[in-house]
C-alpha positions as CSV (number, residue, x, y, z in Angstrom):
1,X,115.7,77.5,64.4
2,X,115.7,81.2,63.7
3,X,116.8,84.4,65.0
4,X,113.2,85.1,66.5
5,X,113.6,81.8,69.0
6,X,116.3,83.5,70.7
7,X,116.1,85.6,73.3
8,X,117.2,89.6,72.5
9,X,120.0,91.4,75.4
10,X,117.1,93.8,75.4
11,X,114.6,90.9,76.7
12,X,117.4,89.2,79.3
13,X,117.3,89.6,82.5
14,X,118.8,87.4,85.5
15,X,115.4,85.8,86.3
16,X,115.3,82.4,84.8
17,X,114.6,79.4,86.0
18,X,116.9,76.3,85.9
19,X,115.9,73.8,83.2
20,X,114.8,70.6,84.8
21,X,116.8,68.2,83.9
22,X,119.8,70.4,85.4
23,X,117.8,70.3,88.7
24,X,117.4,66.6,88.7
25,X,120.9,65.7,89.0
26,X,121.2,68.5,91.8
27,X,118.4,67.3,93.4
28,X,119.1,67.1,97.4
29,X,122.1,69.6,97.1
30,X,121.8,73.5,98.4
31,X,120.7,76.3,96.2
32,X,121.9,79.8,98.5
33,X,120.3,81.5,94.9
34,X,117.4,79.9,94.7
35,X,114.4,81.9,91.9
36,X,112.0,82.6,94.9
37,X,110.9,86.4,95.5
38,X,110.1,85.6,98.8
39,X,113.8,84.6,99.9
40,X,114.9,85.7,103.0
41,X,118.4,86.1,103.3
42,X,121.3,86.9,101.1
43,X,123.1,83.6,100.1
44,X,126.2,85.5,100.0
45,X,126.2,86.2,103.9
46,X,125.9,82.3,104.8
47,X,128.1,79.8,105.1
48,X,127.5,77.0,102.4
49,X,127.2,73.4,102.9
50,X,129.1,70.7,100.9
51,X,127.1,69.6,98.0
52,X,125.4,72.9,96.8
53,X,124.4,74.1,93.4
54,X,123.6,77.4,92.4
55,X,122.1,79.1,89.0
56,X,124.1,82.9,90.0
57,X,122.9,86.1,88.3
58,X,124.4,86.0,85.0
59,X,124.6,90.0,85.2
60,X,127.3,89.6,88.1
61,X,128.8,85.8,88.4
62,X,131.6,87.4,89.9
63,X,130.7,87.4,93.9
64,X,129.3,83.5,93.2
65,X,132.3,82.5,92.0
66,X,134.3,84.1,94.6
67,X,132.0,82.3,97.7
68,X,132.3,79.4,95.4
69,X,136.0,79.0,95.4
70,X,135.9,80.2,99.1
71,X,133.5,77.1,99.8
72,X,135.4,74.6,97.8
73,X,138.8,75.5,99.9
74,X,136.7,74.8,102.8
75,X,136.6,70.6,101.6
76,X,133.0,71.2,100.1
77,X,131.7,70.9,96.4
78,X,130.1,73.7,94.7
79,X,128.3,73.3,91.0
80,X,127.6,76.4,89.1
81,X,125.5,77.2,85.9
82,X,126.9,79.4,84.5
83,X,127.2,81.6,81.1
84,X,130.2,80.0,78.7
85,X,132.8,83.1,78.6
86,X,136.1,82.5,78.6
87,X,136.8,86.0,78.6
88,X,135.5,87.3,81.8
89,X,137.5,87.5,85.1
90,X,135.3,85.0,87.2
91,X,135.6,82.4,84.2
92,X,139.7,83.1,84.9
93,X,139.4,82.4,88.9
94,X,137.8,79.6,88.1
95,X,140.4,77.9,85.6
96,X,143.1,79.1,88.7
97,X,141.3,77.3,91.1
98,X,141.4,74.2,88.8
99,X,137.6,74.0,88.4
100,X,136.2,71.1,85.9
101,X,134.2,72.9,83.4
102,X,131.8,70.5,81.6
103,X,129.9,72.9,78.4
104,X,126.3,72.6,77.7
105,X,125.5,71.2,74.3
106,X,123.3,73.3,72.6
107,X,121.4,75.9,74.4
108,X,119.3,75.7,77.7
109,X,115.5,77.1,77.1
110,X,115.1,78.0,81.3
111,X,112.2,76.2,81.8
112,X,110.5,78.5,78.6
113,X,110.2,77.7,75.0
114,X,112.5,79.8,73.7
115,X,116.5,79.2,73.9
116,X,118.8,81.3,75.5
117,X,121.0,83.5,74.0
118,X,124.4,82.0,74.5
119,X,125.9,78.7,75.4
120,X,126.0,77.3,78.8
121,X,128.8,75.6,81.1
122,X,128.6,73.7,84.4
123,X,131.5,74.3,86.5
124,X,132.2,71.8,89.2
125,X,134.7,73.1,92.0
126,X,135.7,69.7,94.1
127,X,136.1,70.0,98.0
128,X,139.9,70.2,98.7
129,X,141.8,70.3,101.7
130,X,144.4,73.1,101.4
């Protein structure tokens, strides 16, 4: 693989689909994120079910992660794909709420056929009852 298979930071953007195999084993659960320009509502502003799954902007994790660890006090289960980067603030919240972070091997193409830039994590937040 070379350096032209990757995608440049000049190229990225926050528009990318989830790969499908990702999607498969969320298949049924909630997406409040979901790649549709023709979304109606801010999936911030809504209350999120237990099981849900959501592919954030990778440009701002930070409010995600936040309803996501909101959510997951609230006895529901939230997945997120996120970007692998141990040295952001959101990755930190999530290590303090005792999220299970399970790393992508290899790097995700977004539904395109091209890989990404930089490695991948799911992070799983269980429900708990605090």
């Amino acid at each position: 693989m070379s350096k032209k298979d990757f995608p440049t930071r000049k190229n990225s953007h926050d528009n990318y689909k989830t790969d499908q195999w990702i999607l498969k084993m969320f298949d049924g659960w909630f997406d409040p994120c979901p790649l549709n320009p023709d979304w109606t509502y801010d999936g911030l502003k809504i209350q999120w079910p237990n099981r849900t799954f959501v592919n954030p902007p990778y440009s701002d994790p930070l409010p995600w992660v936040e309803k996501a660890i909101e959510t997951s006090i609230q006895n529901r289960t939230v997945a997120l794909l996120l970007k692998h980067d141990t040295s952001t603030k959101w990755f930190r919240r999530l290590h303090e709420a005792h999220a299970h972070f399970l790393p992508i091997i290899g790097r995700l193409k977004y539904q395109t056929s091209r890989a990404c830039a930089f490695p991948s994590v799911i992070v799983i937040l269980e429900g708990v009852d605090l």
